[in-house]
N, C-alpha and C positions, 0 to 999 in steps of 0.2 A: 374128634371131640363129639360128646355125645350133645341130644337138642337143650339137656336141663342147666349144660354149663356154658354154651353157647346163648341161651338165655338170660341165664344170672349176668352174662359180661354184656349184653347187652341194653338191661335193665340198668345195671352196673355207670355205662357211660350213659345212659339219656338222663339219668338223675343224677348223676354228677355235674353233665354239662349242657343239663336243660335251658327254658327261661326265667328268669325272677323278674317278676315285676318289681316296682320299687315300694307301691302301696301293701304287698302282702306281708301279710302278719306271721308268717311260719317263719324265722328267723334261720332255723338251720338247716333246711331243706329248699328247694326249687319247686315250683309250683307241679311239675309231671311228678316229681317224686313225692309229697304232701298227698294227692290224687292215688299213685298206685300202693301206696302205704294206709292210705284207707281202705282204699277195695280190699286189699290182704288183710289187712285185721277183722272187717268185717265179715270177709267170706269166709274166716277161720270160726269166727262166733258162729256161725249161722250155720255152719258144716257139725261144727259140737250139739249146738244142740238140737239138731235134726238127727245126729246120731244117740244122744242119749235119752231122745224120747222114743228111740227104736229098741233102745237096749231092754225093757222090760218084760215088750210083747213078743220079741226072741228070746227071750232069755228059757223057757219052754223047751223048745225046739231046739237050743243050744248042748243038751243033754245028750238027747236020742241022735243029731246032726250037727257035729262040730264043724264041720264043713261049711256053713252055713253063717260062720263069725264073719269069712272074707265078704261074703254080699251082704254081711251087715255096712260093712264101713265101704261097699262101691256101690252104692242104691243110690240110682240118679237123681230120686228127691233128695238127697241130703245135699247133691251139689246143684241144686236147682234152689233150695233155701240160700244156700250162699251164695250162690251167682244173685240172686236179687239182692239180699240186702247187701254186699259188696257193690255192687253197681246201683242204687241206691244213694248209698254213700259219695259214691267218687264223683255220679254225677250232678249231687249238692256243689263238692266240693273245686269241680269243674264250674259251674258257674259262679 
């Protein structure tokens, strides 16, 4: 099996058979899963719009070097955006 489905099954049983406390308010989720379900929505916003404030000042260059669309969307700032505000988030909602 490869790491992204070994992953998924992974993720898979901690938020299935994490902990709930009894005071939390997410009703249909467990408290790990609440936590990685906000990092992922956030690092997903944060990922977009680091890449579409890129897409203008490429967009130029996109012309003359199409080659160059691939390191639009793996420029470490754009997951450097989303690693913060993902983490961010999770760790509001961690404590």
């Amino acid at each position: 099996m490869n790491i992204i489905a070994l992953t998924k099954k992974l993720v898979d049983k901690v938020c299935r058979h994490g902990p709930r406390h009894r005071c939390c308010k997410h009703y249909e989720d467990n408290c790990i899963s609440y936590c990685i379900k906000g990092f992922i929505r956030m690092f997903s916003v944060g990922y977009l719009i680091q890449c579409c404030l890129r897409i203008p000042s490429a967009f130029r260059h996109l012309f003359t070097k199409p080659s160059r669309l691939l390191s639009l969307f793996y420029n470490k700032e754009n997951f450097q955006l989303g690693a913060f505000l993902g983490s961010f988030v999770s760790i509001y909602k961690v404590s």
